[in-house]
Each structure stands twice: as C-alpha cells, then as structure tokens.
GUMARPA-697650 format. One line per field, with one value per residue (C-alpha): residue in one letter; y, z, x. Coordinates in steps of 0.001 Angstrom, whole numbers. Layout:
GUMARPA-697650
r <- (A_...)
v <- (Y_...)
w <- (Z_...)
u <- (X_...)
//
This chain:
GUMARPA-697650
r <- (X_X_X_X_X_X_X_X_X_X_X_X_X_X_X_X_X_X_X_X_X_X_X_X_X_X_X_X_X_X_X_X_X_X_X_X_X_X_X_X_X_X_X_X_X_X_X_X_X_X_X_X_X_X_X_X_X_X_X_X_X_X_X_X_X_X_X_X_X_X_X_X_X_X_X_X_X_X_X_X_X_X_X_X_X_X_X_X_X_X_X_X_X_X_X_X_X_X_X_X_X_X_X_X_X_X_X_X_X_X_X_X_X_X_X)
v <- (2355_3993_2419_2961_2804_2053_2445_2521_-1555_-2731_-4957_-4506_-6314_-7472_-4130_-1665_199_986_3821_2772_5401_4961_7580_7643_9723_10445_11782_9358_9436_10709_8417_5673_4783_3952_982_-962_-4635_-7402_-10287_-13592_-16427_-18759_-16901_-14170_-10681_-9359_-5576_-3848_-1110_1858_5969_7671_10967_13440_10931_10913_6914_4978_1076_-1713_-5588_-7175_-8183_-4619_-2230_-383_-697_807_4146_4803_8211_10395_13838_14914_17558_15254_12969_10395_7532_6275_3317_4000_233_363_-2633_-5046_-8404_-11281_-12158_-8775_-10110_-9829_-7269_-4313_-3167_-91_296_2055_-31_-1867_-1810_43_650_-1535_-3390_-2292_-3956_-3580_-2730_-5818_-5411_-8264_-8506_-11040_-12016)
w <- (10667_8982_9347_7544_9823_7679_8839_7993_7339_8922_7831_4973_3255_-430_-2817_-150_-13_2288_2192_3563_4604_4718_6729_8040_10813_7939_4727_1965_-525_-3732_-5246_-4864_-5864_-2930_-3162_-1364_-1062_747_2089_3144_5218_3537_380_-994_-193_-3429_-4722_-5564_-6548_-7049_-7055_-8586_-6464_-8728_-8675_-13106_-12980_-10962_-11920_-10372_-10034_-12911_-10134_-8492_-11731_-12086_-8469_-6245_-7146_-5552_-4818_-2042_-323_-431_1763_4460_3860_3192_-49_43_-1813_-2117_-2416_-4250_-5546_-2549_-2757_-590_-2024_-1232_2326_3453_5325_3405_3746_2023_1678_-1095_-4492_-4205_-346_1603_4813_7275_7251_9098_10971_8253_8103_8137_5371_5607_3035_3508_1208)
u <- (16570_13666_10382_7037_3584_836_-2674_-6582_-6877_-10264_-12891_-15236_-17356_-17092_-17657_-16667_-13620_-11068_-8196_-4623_-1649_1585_4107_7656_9871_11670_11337_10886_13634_13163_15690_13161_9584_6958_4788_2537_2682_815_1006_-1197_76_2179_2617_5348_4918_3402_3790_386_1360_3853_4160_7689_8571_6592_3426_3627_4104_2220_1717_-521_-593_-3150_-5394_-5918_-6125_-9238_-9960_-7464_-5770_-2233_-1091_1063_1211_5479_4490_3087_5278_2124_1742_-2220_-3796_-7437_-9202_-12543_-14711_-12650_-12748_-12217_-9405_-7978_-7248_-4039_-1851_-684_3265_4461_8127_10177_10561_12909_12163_15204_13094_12752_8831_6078_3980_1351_-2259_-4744_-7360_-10192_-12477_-15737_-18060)
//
C-alpha cells in the first residue's frame, strides 16, 4: 500500500514557523485532494488543510487561516504546509494523506510549539 513520509517537524518557539513536506513512492492521484491533518494525544485526527490536483482550491481549518499556506509541486510529487505565526497549540503530529485519506498513514512529522 502507498504510504506518505512527511518531514521537516522540529521544535520552534511561539511566532516562528516551520515548513512540512509530504511525498510518496507513488504518484499522488489526481482523482483526490491532498491534505494535511494532525493529531494530539487523545483527540481525533483533525484536517488542516487541503490542495485539489491543479492547486486552484485550497481550504484551511478556522484555527490555521492566515497563518499557514498549503501548496504542492506535481512534478516532484511533493504537497507543503508552510506554518507561520505557530502557536503552542499548534502541537501535534502532522499526517498528510489524500482527502478523503486512501493512503495508508505516515508516521507523521512532530511539530512542537513552546511558548
């Protein structure tokens, strides 16, 4: 099964950014949007954020608009989410999967955030 590896999480502190990636063996299909999700422990997976094929619609999660910026590289096969302005309660690990997810998950990039 296909699986995404997502990369560039670290640690930052509060007003710094951060830029994930997101690739795959594969291609990524162009039947489905890509999106980024996270996740903290003990809560639901939450999507962040999403990218159609030709990169016209993109849509993000109340709590991240203004601040991060989705977008994606077809040719190298790449989707990025650009954080700016991070906050703490940004922690969490960061998935990306197609939209609805059809890929098997990651392992995820941690993204800490302190204040």
């Amino acid at each position: 099964q296909v699986q995404p590896v997502e990369s560039g999480g670290g640690m930052v502190q509060a007003g710094g950014s951060l830029k994930l990636s997101c690739t795959a063996s594969v291609p990524f299909s162009k039947d489905y949007d890509m999106a980024w999700f996270r996740q903290t422990p003990g809560k639901e997976r939450e999507l962040v954020a999403t990218i159609n094929w030709s990169a016209v619609y993109v849509e993000y999660a109340e709590s991240v608009k203004g601040r991060f910026g989705i977008f994606r590289d077809n040719r190298q096969n790449t989707v990025f989410l650009q954080m700016n302005l991070l906050k703490p309660e940004d922690t969490a690990v960061y998935y990306c999967n197609t939209e609805p997810a059809t890929m098997t998950w990651g392992q995820g990039t941690q993204v800490t955030v302190s204040s």
